[in-house]
VOLUMMI-343392 format. One record per residue (C-alpha): residue number from 1; x, y, z; residue in one letter. Coordinates in steps of 0.1 Angstrom, whole numbers. Layout:
BEGIN
{n:NUM east:X north:Y up:Z res:A};
...
end
This chain:
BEGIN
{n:1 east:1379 north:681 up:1302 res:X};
{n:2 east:1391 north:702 up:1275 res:X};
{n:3 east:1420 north:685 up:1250 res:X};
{n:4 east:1451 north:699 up:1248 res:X};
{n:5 east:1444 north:710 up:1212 res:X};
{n:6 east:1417 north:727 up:1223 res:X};
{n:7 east:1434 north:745 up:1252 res:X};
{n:8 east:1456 north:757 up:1225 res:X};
{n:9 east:1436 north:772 up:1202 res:X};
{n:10 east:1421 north:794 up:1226 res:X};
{n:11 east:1456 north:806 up:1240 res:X};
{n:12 east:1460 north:814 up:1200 res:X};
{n:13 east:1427 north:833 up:1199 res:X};
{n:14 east:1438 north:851 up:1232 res:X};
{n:15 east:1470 north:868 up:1214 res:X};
{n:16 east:1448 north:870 up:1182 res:X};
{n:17 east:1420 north:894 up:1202 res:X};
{n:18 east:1449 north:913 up:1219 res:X};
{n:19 east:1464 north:922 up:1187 res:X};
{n:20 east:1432 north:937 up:1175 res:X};
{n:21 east:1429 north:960 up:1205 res:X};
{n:22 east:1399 north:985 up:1207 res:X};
{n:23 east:1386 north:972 up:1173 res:X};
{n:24 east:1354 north:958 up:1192 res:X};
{n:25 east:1335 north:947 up:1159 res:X};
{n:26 east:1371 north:927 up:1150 res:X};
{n:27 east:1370 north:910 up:1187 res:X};
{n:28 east:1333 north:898 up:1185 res:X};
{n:29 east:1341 north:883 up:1144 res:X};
{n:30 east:1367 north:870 up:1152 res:X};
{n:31 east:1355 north:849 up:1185 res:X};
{n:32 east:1330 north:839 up:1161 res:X};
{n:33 east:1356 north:828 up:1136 res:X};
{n:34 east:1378 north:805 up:1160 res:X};
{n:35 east:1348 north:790 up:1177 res:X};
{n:36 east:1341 north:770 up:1151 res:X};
{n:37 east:1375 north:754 up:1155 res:X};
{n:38 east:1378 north:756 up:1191 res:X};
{n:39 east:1347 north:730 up:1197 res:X};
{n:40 east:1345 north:717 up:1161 res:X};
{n:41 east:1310 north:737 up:1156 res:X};
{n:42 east:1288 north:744 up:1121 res:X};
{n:43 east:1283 north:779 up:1134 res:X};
{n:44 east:1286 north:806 up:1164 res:X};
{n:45 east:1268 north:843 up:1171 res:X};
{n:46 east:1275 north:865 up:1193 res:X};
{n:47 east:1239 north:882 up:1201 res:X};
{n:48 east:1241 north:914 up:1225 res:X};
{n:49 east:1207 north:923 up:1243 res:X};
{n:50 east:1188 north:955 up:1233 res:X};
{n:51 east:1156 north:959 up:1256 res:X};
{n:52 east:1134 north:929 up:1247 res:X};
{n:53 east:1155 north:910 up:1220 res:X};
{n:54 east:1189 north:900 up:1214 res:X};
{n:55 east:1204 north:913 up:1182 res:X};
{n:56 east:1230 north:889 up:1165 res:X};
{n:57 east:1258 north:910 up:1161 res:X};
{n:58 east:1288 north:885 up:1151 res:X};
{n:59 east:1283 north:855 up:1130 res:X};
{n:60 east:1297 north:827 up:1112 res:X};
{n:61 east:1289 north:793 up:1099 res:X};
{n:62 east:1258 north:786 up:1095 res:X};
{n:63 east:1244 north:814 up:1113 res:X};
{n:64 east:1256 north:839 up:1086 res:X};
{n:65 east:1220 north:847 up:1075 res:X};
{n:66 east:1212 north:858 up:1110 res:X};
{n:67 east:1237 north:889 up:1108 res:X};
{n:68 east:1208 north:918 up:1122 res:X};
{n:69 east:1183 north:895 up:1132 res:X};
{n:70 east:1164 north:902 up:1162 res:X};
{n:71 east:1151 north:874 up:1186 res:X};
{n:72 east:1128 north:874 up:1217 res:X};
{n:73 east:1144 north:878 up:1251 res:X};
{n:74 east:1118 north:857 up:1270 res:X};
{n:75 east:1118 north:827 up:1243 res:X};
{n:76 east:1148 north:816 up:1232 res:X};
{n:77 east:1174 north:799 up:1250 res:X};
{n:78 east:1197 north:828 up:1246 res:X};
{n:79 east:1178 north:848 up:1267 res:X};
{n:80 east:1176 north:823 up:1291 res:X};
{n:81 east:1213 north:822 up:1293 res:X};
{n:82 east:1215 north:858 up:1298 res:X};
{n:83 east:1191 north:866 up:1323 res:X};
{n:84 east:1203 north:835 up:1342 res:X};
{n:85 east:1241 north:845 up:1339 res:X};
{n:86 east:1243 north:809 up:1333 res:X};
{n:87 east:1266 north:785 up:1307 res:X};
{n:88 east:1234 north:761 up:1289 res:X};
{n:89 east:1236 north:735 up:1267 res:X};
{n:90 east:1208 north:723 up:1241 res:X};
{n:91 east:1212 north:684 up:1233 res:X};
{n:92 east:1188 north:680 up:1208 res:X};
{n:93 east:1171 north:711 up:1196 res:X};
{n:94 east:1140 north:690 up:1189 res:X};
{n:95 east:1136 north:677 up:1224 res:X};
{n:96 east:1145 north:710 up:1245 res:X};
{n:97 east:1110 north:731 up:1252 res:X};
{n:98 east:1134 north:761 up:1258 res:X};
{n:99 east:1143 north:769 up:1223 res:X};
{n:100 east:1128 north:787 up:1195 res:X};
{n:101 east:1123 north:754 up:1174 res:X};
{n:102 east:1109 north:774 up:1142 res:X};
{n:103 east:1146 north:794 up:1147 res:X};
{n:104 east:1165 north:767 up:1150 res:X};
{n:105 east:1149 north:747 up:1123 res:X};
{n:106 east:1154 north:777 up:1098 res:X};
{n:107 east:1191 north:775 up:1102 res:X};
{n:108 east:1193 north:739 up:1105 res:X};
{n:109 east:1202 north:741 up:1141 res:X};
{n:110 east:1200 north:707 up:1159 res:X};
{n:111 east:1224 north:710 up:1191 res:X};
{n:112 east:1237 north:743 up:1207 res:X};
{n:113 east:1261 north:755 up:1239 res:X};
{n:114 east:1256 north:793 up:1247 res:X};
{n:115 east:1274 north:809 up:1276 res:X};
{n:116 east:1271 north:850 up:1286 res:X};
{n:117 east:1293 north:880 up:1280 res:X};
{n:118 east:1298 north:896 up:1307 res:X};
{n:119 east:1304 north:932 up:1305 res:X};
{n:120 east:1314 north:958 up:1338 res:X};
{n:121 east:1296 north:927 up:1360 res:X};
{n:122 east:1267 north:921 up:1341 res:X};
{n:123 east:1256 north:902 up:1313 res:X};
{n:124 east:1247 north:921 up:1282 res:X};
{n:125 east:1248 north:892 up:1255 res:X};
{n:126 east:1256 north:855 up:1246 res:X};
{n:127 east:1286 north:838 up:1230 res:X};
{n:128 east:1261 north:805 up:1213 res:X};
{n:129 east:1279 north:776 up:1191 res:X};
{n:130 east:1255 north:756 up:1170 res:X};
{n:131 east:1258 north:720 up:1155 res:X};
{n:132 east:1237 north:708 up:1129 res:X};
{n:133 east:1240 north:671 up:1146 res:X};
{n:134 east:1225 north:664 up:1182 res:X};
{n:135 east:1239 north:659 up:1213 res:X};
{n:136 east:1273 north:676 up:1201 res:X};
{n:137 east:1286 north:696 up:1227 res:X};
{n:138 east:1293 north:687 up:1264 res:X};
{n:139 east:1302 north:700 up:1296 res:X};
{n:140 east:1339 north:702 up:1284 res:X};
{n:141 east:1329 north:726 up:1253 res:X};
{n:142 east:1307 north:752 up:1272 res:X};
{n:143 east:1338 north:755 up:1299 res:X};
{n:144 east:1358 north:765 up:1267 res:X};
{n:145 east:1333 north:790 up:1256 res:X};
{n:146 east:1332 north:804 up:1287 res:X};
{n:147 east:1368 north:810 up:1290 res:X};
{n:148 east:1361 north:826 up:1254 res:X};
{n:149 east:1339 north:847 up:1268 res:X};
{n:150 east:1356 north:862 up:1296 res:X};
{n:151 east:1382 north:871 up:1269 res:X};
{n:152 east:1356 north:886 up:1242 res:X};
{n:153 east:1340 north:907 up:1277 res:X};
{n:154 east:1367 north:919 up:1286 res:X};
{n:155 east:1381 north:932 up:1251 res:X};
{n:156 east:1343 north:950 up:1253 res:X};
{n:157 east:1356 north:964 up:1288 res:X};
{n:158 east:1386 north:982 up:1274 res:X};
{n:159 east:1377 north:995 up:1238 res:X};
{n:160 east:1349 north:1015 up:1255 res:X};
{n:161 east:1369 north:1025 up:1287 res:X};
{n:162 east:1395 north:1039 up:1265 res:X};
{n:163 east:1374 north:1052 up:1236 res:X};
{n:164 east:1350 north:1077 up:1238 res:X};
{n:165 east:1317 north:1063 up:1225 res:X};
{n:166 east:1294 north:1036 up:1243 res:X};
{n:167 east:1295 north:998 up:1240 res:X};
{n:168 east:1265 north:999 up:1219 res:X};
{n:169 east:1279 north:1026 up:1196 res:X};
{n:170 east:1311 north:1005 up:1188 res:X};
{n:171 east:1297 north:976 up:1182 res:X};
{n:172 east:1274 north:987 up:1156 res:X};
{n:173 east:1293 north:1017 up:1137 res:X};
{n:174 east:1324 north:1014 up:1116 res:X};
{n:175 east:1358 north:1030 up:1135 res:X};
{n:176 east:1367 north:1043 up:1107 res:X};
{n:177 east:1341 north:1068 up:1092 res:X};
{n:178 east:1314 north:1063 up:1119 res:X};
{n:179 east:1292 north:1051 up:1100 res:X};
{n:180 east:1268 north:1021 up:1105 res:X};
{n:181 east:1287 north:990 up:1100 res:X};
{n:182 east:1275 north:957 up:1082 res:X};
{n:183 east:1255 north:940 up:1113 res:X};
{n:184 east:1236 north:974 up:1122 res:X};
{n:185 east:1228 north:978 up:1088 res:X};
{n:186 east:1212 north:945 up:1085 res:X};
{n:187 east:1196 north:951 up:1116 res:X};
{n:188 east:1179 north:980 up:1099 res:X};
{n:189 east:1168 north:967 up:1068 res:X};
{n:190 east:1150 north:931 up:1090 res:X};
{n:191 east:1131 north:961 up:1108 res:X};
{n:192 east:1126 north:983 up:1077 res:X};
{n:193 east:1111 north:952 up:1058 res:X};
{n:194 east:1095 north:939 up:1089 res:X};
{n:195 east:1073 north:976 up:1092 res:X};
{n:196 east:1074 north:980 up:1050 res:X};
{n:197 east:1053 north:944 up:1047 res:X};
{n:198 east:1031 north:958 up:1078 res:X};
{n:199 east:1024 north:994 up:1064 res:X};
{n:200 east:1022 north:985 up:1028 res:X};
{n:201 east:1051 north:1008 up:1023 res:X};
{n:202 east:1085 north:1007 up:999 res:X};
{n:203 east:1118 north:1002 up:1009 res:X};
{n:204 east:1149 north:1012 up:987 res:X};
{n:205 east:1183 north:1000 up:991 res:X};
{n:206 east:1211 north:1015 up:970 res:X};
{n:207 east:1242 north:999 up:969 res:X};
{n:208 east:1280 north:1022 up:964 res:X};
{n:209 east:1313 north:1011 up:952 res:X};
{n:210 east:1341 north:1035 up:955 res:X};
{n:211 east:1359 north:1031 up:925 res:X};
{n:212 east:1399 north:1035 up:927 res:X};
{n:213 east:1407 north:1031 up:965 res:X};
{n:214 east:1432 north:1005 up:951 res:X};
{n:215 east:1450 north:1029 up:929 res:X};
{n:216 east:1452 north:1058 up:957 res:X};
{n:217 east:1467 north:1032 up:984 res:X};
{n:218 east:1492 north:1024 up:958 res:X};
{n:219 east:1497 north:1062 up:948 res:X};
{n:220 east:1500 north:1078 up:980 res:X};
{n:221 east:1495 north:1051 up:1010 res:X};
{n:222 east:1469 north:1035 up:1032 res:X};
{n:223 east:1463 north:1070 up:1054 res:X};
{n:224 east:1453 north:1089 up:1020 res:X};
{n:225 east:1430 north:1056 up:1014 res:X};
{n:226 east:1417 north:1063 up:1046 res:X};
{n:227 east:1414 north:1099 up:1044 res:X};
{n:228 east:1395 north:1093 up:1009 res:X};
{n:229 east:1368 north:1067 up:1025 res:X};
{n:230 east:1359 north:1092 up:1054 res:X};
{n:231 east:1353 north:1119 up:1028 res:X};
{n:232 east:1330 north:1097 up:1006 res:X};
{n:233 east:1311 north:1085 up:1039 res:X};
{n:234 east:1303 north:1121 up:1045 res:X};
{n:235 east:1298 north:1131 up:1015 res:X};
{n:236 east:1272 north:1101 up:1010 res:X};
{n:237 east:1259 north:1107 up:1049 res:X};
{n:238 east:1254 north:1146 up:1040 res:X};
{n:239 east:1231 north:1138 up:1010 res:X};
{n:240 east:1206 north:1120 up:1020 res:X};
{n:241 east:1174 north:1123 up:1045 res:X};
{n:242 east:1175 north:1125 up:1080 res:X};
{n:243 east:1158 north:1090 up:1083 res:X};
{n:244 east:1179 north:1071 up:1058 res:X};
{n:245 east:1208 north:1048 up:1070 res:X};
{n:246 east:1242 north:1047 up:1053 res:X};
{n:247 east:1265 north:1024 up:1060 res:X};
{n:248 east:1299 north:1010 up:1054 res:X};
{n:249 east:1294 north:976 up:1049 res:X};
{n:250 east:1332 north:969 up:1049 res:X};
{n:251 east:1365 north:979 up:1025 res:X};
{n:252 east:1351 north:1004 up:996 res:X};
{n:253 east:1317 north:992 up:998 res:X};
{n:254 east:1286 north:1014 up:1011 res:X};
{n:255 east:1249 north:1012 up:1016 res:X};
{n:256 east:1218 north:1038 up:1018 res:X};
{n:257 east:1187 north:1022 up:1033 res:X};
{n:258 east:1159 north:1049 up:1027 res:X};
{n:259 east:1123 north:1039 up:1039 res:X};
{n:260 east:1092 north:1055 up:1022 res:X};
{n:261 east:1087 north:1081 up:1049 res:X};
{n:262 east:1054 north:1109 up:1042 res:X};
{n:263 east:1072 north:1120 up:1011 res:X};
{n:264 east:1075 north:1097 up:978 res:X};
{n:265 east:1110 north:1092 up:974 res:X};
{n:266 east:1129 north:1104 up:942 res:X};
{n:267 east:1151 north:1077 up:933 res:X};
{n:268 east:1163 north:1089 up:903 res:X};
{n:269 east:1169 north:1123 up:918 res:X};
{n:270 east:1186 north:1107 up:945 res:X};
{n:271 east:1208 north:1089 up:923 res:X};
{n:272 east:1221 north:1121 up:904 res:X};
{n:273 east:1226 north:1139 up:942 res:X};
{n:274 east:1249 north:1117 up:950 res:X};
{n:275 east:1269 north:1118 up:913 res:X};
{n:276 east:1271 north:1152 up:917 res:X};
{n:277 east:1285 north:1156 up:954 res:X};
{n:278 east:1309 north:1122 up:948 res:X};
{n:279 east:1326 north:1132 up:921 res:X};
{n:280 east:1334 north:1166 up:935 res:X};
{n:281 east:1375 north:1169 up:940 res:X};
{n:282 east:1396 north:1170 up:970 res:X};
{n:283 east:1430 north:1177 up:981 res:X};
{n:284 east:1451 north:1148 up:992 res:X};
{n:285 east:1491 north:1143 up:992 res:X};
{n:286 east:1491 north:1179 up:975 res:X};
{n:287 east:1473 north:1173 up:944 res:X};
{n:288 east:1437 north:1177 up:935 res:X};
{n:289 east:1418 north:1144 up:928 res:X};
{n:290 east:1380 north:1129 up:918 res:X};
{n:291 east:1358 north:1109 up:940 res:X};
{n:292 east:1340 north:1085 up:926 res:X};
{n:293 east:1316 north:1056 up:930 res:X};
{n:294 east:1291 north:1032 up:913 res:X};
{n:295 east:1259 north:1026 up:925 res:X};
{n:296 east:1229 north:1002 up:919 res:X};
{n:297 east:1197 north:1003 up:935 res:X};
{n:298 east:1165 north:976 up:940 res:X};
{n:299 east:1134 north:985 up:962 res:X};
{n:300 east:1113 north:964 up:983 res:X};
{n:301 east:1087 north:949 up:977 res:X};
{n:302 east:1082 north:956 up:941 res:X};
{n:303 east:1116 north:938 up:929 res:X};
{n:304 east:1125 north:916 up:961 res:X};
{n:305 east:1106 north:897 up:978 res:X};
{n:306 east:1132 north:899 up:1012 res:X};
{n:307 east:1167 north:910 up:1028 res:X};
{n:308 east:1185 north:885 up:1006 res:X};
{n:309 east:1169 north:892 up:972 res:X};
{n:310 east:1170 north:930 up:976 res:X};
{n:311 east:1204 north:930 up:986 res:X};
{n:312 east:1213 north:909 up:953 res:X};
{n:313 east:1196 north:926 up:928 res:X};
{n:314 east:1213 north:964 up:943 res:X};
{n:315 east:1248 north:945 up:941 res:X};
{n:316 east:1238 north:933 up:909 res:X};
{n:317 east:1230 north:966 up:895 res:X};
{n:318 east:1256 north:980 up:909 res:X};
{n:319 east:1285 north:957 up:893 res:X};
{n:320 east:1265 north:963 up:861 res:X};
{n:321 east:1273 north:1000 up:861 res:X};
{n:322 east:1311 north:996 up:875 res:X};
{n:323 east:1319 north:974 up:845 res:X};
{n:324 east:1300 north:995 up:818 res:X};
{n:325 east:1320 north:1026 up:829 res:X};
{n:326 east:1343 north:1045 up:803 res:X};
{n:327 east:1383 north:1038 up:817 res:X};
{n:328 east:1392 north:1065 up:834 res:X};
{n:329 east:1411 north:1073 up:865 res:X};
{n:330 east:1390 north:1076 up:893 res:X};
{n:331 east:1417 north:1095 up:912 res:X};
{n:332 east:1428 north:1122 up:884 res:X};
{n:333 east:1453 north:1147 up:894 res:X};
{n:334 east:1439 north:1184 up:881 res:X};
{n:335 east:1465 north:1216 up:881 res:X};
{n:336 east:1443 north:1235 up:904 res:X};
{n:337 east:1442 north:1231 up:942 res:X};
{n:338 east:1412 north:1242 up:954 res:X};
{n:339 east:1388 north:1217 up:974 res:X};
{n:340 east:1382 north:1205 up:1007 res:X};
{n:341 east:1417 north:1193 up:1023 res:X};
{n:342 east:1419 north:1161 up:1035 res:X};
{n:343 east:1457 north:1156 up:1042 res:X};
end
């Protein structure tokens, strides 16, 4: 049975989900989040199914490396959980011929309890907590999951009842700006590197820091900071190809994936696009101010060798060039009003 501490804590993570209402991607992190307190686990996923595979979608612990990663329906224990509607439990990882040993053995994975989400009736994904020791969880800890999980499935139930876009759509794109959000965009670059190593072909990531959101939440308030993060997602998604991704990976912080398609890519010409169309002003709170961002880019394979690496060497680059800027305001107020109106 369940201890009373533990019975707690979820009653805690109940109020915790219901104050996030129809923030789906803040439901499914923060399950994640609490599970490792709830049955004293090294690390929890949520994984939602997409055709074949399950996609992790949530993460924590030491699954945080498996944010985007796609795993086969038909051999993992996951799938086997959700096809069978079914709470299982892995004792020792090394023992159970129902797991993906290689998997577990990259994360460190010895011992594992994964129940389904259930969403309008049927399963659509897994609620896993892993353990790094065997024969870790019990009976009692895949009944608290489960309970979990009727919570997390039913917070999926409302936000897309009473929002207008689809399950899959809000739990991969950013409420505000609609862009991608962090887990589909490392979805996309594990497929992107996955074809790129396949084809022979070059993959460029280029990272984007919005410089001064801090200032203009201070200046004018959190809805102008809003209002100023939409435009520069738009602005960004506007500029580039038709097959590149853009992202918000979270706060000020933005990402353009753009595969080598049957055009070479301009990198450099790219680079000064985006200048140009950033730092063009806009009206908010009645005076006219400057958008503007640093960015860094790496591309794959020539500088990074994987997901990890490429995405170090863009953030690198792109620190570089937000320290070596003149000071300046990033948000200066001009005596003109002319510009696209934002507020």
């Amino acid at each position: 049975m369940p201890t009373p501490d533990q019975l707690r804590r979820v009653i805690s993570v109940l109020g915790e989900i219901a104050e996030l209402g129809l923030d789906l991607s803040g439901v499914m992190q923060l399950a994640v989040d609490r599970v490792l307190q709830i049955v004293e686990a090294d690390g929890a996923a949520i994984e939602l199914g997409e055709r074949n595979s399950l996609v992790y979608r949530a993460v924590s612990g030491i699954a945080m490396r498996q944010l985007g990663v796609r795993v086969a329906m038909d051999a993992s224990l996951s799938g086997l959980c959700m096809r069978s509607g079914q709470a299982l439990l892995c004792l020792d990882a090394e023992e159970d011929e129902r797991v993906d040993r290689l998997a577990c053995r990259a994360v460190g994975l010895r011992a594992m309890v994964v129940v389904p989400l259930v969403y309008q009736g049927a399963p659509v994904g897994v609620l896993k907590a892993m353990s790094r020791r065997p024969r870790t969880f019990g009976p009692a800890d895949a009944e608290l999951l489960t309970n979990l999980s009727r919570v997390v499935g039913a917070a999926m139930y409302w936000s897309t009842r009473y929002g207008s876009d689809s399950l899959f759509h809000r739990a991969t794109h950013d409420e505000l700006t609609g862009l991608a959000n962090r887990a589909m965009f490392m979805d996309r670059l594990h497929v992107l590197l996955n074809q790129a190593r396949r084809q022979s072909r070059v993959v460029s990531l280029l990272m984007l820091d919005m410089d001064g959101l801090k200032a203009i939440n201070d200046g004018y308030g959190h809805a102008a900071g809003d209002a100023a993060l939409q435009e520069f997602g738009r602005r960004i998604a506007q500029t580039v190809r038709a097959g590149d991704t853009v992202a918000r990976l979270g706060g000020d912080e933005f990402a353009i994936l753009a595969p080598q398609s049957g055009e070479e890519l301009d990198l450099a010409a790219l680079q000064r696009r985006l200048h140009e169309v950033l730092e063009q002003p806009f009206i908010v709170a009645g005076g006219l101010h400057s958008i503007a961002g640093s960015l860094g880019c790496a591309s794959f394979p020539h500088e990074a060798e994987d997901a990890e690496q490429l995405l170090a060497r863009a953030d690198e680059r792109m620190y570089a060039l937000k320290r070596a800027r003149k000071a300046r305001p990033a948000f200066a107020a001009h005596a003109q009003l002319d510009g696209p109106r934002l507020l």
